[in-house]
C-alpha positions in Angstrom: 0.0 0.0 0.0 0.9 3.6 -0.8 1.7 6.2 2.2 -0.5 8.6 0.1 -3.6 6.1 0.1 -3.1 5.4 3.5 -2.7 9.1 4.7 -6.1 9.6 2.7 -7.6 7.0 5.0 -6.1 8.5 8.6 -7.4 12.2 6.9 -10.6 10.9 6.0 -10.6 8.8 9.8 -9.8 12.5 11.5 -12.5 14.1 9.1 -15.0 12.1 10.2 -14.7 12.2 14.1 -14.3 16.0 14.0 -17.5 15.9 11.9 -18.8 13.7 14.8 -17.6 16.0 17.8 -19.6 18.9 15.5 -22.3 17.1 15.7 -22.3 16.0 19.3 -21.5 19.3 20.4 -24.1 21.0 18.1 -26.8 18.5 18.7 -27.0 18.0 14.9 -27.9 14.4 13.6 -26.6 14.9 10.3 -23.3 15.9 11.2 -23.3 13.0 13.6 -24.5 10.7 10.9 -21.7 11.7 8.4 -18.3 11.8 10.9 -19.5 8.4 11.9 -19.9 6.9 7.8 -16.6 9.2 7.0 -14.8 6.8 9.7 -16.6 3.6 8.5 -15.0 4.8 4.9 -11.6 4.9 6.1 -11.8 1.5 8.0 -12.9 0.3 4.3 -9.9 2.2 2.9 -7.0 0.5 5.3 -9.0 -3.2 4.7 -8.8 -2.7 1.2 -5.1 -1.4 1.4 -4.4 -4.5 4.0 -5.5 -7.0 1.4 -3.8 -5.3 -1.6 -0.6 -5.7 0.4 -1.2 -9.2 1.6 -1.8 -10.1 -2.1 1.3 -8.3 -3.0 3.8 -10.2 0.0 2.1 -13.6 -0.9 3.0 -13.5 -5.3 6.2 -11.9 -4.4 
């Protein structure tokens, strides 16, 4: 996996739980709502980044 793709993923992960704070401090749903599927992105991210290296360690 690239450092780029996986500083995307810990930019997205911070993204979303300041988006989530927001939210919790605001009392707004929606912003709640999206910091919380911004942070379920970026666990789909690393996963996807975990298995392109796993696939990469196991043909090399």
């Amino acid at each position: 996996m690239s450092i780029e793709d996986r500083a995307k993923a810990a930019a997205k992960n911070v993204e979303g739980k300041a988006q989530e704070a927001l939210g919790n401090v605001t009392g707004d749903p929606e912003d709640k709502a999206k910091g919380k599927a911004k942070q379920a992105e970026s666990e789909v991210r690393h996963g996807i980044e975990d298995v392109k290296d796993n696939v990469k360690k196991n043909i090399g």
